[in-house]
N, C-alpha and C positions, 0 to 999 in steps of 0.2 A: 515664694518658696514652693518647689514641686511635694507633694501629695502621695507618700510611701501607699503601696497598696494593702489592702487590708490584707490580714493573713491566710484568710480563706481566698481569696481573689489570685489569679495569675496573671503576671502580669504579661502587655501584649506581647513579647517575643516567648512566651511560649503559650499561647492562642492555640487552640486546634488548627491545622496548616489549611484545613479543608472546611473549617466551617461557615466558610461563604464563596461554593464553586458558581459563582454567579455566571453566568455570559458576558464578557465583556460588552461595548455599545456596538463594538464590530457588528455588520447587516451578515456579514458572513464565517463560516466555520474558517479554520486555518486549516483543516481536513480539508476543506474545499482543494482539487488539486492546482488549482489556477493559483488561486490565494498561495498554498504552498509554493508553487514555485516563483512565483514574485516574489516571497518571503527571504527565501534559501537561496536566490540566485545571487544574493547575495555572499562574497569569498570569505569575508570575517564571520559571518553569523554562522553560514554554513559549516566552515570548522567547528567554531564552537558546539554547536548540534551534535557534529559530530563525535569531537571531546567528549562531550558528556553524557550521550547517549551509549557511546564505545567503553569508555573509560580507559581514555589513551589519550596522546597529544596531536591532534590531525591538522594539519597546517594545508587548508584546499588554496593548490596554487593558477588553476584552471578549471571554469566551469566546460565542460565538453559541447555542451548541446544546451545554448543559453537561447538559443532561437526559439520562440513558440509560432508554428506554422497557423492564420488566419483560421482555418478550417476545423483545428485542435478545437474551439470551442464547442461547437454543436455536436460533435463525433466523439461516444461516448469512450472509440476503442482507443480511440488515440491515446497513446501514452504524455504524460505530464509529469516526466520523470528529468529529476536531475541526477546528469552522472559530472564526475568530479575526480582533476586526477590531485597527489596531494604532495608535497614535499619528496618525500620519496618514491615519488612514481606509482602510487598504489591508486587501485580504481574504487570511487563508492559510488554507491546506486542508492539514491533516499527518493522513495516513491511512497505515496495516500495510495489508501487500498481502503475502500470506504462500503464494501460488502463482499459477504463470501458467497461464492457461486463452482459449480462442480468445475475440477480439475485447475482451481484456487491455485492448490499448493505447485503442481505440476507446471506452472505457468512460470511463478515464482521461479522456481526449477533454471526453467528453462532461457527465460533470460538473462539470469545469473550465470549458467552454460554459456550462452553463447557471448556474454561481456567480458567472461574471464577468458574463453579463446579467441576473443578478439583483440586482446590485450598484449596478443605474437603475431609479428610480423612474418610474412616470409623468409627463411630459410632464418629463423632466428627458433635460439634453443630453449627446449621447454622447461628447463630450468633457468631461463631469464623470463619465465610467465611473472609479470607483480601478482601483489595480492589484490582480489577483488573482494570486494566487500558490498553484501545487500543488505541497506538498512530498511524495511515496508513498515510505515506507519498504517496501522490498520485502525480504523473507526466501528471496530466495532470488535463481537468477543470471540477467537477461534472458536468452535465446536469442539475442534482433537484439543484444546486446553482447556477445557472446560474447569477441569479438577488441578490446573496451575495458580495459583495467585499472585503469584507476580504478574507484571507486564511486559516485562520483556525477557524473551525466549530466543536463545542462540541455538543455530545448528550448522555444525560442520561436519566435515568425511573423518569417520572412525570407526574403530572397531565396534563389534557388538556390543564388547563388555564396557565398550570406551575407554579401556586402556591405553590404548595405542591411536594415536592423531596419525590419519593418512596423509595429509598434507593440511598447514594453516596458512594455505593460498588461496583459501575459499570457503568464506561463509553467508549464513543469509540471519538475518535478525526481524524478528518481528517483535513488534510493540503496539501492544493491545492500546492505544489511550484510554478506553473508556475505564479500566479497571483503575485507575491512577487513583479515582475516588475510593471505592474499596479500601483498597492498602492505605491509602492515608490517615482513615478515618480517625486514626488516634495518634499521628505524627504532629511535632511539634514546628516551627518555623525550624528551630535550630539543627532539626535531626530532618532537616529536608537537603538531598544531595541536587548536586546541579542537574543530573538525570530526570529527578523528581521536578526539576523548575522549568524544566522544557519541558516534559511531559505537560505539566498544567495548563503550560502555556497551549500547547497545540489544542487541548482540551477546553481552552477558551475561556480557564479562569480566570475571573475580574475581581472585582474590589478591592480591600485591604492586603489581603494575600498577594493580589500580584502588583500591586501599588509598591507592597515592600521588597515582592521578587523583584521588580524591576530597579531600584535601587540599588540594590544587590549585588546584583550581574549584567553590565552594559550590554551586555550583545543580546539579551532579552528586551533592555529599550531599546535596542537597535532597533527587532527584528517589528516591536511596539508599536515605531514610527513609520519605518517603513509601511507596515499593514494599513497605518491610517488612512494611505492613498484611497483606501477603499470608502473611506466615508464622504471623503470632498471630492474626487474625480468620478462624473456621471460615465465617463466612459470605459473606464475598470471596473464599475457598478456591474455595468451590462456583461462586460464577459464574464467577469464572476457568474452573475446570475446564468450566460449563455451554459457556462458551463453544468451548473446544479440542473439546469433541466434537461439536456440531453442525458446527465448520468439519470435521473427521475425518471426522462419517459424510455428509455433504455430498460431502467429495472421493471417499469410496467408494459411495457409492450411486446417489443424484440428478446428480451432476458428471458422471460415465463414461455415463450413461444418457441425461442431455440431448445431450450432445456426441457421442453414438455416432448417435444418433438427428438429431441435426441433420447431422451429416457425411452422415450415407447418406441421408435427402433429400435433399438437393443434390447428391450422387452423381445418384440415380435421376433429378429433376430437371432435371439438362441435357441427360443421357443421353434423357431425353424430349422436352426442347426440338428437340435438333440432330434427332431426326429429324421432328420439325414442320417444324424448318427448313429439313429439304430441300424442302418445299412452300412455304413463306410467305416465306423468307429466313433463312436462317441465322443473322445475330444477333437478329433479334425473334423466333427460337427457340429460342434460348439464352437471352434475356434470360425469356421466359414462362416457360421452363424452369425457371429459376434460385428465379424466382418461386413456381411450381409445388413446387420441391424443398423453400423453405423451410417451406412451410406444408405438406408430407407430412413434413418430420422434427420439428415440432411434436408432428404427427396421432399418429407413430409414441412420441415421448417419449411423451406422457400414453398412450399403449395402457401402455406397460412402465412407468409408474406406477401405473397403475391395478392394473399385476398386482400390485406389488408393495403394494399396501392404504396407498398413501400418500393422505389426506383429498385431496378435489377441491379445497380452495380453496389447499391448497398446490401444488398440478398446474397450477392456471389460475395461482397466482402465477409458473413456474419456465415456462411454456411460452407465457403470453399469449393463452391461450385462452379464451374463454368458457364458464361453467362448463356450459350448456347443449350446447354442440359436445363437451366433454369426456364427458359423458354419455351421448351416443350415439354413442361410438365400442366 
């Protein structure tokens, strides 16, 4: 005969959601973006992610770009991004985003730009553009959300006062995972939405909690099993790993060097402009300036690449310079 809980005691379905965000045995993050897209390239899981991440019904009837090219591993820029079209023709873009670094958002931006106009064909009308949709799992915590609490943050084209939606043919979502713990801290299993259960998931909570999430919601064991490839196949080991070290020595090497080197152009660079501009006008010397600065913190990265014996063609890739300009510096 089962054993009624005492009255002070809760019983397990309403446990705190969060109070064992253990690591699963996983060797690897699912932030990892390799691990990600092995996860999600999958058509059933990925809906689902989607679903419940959106909170709509996304039916992903084609992965677009299931290919991972050999070189993706070691190359930090390479994108490890899946895009997805879905039952009705709409595009999504779910990409790890595993630190923030200047012109983050603008990046963001911009691939989102150029996915939703590539989603028209020639001589096809802009009102048959689908919708595009950017879902970026970010690993870590915006800085401009600082003072949000939730995890995930929508933005799309609207007015100031956001009254007025410009078009809902385009947005971009981010989703903080680290915050997941936060906001849980006093959620129950039962007051946990499917959002909430992928959120954990990608955040790598184990034990009892995701024992019962998995349960729960099959496309979560799906996505469970699939990942386990990572612990018995030595040679998924390795790319995973191949990949956690070139984002690593990226953020210590090439990341601090470009970034130091483009800040201080632009330092020196206006600092140059404004006094042009006390002769020309002050903001067309600031503006030449600014100009000026960004192509001297270019000049300066590849100098402090070069010291550092990193290949030119990866110097012209990281700085946009031609490999000729890089050689006679």
């Amino acid at each position: 005969m089962t054993k009624k809980p005492k009255a002070q005691e809760k019983p397990k379905a309403q446990e705190n959601a969060t109070q064992e965000p253990v690591r699963t045995p996983s060797p690897f993050r699912h932030t990892n973006d390799y691990v990600f897209k092995r996860i999600f390239s999958d058509k059933e899981v990925l809906s689902d992610l989607l679903s419940g991440l959106l909170k709509e019904s996304v039916t992903v009837v084609e992965i677009l770009n299931p290919e991972i090219p050999p070189e993706s591993f070691t190359d930090k820029l390479s994108r490890m991004d899946i895009l997805a079209r879905d039952s009705n023709k709409d595009l999504f873009n779910a990409e790890v985003q595993v630190r923030y670094h200047e012109g983050f958002d603008d990046r963001i931006a911009y691939y989102g730009a150029k996915a939703h106009s590539d989603s028209l064909k020639k001589g096809d009308e802009y009102a048959e553009a689908r919708r595009t949709v950017m879902v970026d799992i970010l690993d870590f915590k915006h800085t401009k959300l600082a003072d949000v609490p939730r995890y995930h943050t929508t933005f799309m084209l609207r007015s100031e006062d956001a009254s007025i939606t410009l078009t809902e043919k385009f947005s971009i979502h981010y989703v903080e995972v680290p915050k997941i713990t936060d906001l849980l801290n006093d959620a129950t299993f039962d007051s946990l939405s499917k959002e909430d259960k992928w959120v954990l998931f990608l955040n790598n909570c184990g034990g009892e909690v995701m024992e019962r999430i998995s349960k729960e919601e099959p496309m979560i064991a799906k996505a469970i099993t699939i990942g386990e490839i990572f612990k018995r196949d030595k040679a998924e080991q390795e790319r995973a790993r191949q990949r956690d070290d070139a984002i690593m020595n990226w953020k210590l090497t090439v990341g601090p060097i470009y970034q130091k080197g483009l800040r201080e152009g632009i330092e020196k660079g206006i600092e140059k402009g404004i006094e042009k501009g006390m002769e020309k006008g002050m903001e067309k010397g600031r503006n030449k300036g600014l100009k000026e600065g960004l192509e001297k913190g270019r000049e300066e990265t590849a100098r402090a690449m070069r010291l550092d014996n990193l290949p030119i063609e990866t110097i012209s890739k990281y700085t946009g310079l031609p490999e000729s300009v890089i050689l006679s510096l």
